[in-house]
C-alpha positions in Angstrom: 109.3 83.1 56.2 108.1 86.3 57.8 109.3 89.5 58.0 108.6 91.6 60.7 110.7 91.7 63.3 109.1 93.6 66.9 112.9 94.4 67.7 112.8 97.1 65.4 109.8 99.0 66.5 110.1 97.9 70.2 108.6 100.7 72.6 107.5 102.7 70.0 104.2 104.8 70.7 101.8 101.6 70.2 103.6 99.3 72.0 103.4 102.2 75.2 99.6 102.5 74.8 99.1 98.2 74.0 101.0 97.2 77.6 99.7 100.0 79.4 96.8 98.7 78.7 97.8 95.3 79.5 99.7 96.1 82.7 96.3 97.8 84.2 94.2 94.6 82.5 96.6 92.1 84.3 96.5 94.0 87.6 92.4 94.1 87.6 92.3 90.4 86.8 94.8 90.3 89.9 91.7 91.7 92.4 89.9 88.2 92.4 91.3 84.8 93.3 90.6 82.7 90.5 93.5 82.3 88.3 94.1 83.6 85.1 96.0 82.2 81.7 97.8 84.8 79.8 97.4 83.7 75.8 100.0 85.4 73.3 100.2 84.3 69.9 103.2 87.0 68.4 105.2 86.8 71.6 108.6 87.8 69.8 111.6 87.7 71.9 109.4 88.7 75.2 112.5 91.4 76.0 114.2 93.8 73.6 117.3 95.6 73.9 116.8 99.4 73.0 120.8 99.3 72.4 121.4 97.0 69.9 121.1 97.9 66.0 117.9 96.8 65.1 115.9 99.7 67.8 118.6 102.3 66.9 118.1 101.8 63.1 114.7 103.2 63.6 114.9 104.4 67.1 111.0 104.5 66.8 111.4 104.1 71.2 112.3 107.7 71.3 108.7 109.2 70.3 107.3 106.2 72.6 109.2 104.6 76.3 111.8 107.2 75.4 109.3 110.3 75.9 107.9 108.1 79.4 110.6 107.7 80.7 111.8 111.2 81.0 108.9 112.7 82.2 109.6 113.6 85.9 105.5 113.5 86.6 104.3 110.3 85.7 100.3 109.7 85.7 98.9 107.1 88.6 97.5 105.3 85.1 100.7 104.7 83.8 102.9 104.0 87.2 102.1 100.1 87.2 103.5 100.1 83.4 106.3 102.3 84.1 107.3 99.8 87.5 107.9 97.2 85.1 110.1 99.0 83.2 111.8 100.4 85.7 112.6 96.7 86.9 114.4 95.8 84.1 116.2 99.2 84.3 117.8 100.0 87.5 119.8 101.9 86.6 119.1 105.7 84.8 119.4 104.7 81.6 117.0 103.6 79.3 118.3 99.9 77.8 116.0 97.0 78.1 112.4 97.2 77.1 109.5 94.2 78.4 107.6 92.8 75.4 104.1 91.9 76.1 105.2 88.6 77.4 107.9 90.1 80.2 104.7 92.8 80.8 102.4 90.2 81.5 105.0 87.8 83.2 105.1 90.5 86.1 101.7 90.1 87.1 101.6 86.1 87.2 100.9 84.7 90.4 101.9 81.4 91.8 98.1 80.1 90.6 98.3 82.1 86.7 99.6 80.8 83.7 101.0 82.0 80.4 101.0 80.5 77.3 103.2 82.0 74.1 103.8 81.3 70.9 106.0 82.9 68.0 106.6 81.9 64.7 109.4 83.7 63.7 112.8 81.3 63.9 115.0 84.1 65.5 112.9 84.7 68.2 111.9 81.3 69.6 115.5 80.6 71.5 115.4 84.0 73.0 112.2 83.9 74.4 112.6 80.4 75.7 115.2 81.9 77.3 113.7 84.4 78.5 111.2 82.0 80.7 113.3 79.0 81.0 112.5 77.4 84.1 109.3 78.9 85.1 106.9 76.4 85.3 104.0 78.8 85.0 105.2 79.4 81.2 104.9 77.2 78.5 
């Protein structure tokens, strides 16, 4: 059985420079044509919800999305990242926080696929949830 569990350190500091990354990855591979297949192999639960009791116990977003997301000047690197954020957050408030796989599930085109994959028992059903329906996810 394993352990670690991403809802606890969900948006933390690495997890704002990892999908940052990715965000500006995904939108470069977005330039060409060719389709592209997005590979995860710790998926987790693909969303995270900053307000249940798992993120407050450590509350580790704060020092990472938390400090983004109040900055009234936001960098042109960090704007596509920050869009997809903002998508599952329409409202002011900071709640709802895009694992890799919602990240990367932004940028898939008609033609791009996505393949994930989690281990941990409690976070299969909601990320099958989380995708349920789209055929460009398996």
């Amino acid at each position: 059985m394993l352990s670690y569990q991403h809802s606890y350190h969900a948006g933390n500091f690495a997890d704002v420079h990892k999908h940052l990354i990715l965000s500006r990855l995904l939108e470069a591979l977005q330039r060409k044509d060719k389709p592209f297949c997005y590979f995860e192999t710790h998926a987790g639960r693909g969303r995270y919800n900053l307000t249940e009791a798992e993120a407050q116990k450590t509350a580790e977003y704060r020092q990472g999305i938390g400090r983004l997301w109040e900055q009234a000047q936001i960098p042109d690197l960090a704007r596509p990242y920050l869009a997809a954020i903002q998508e599952l957050n329409p409202h002011a408030p900071l709640r709802y926080y895009p694992g890799s796989p919602a990240v990367a599930h932004r940028w898939l085109r008609d033609q791009d696929r996505m393949q994930l994959m989690e281990l941990h028992p409690q976070e299969v059903q909601p990320l099958r949830e989380l995708f349920r329906g789209d055929r460009r996810v398996g």
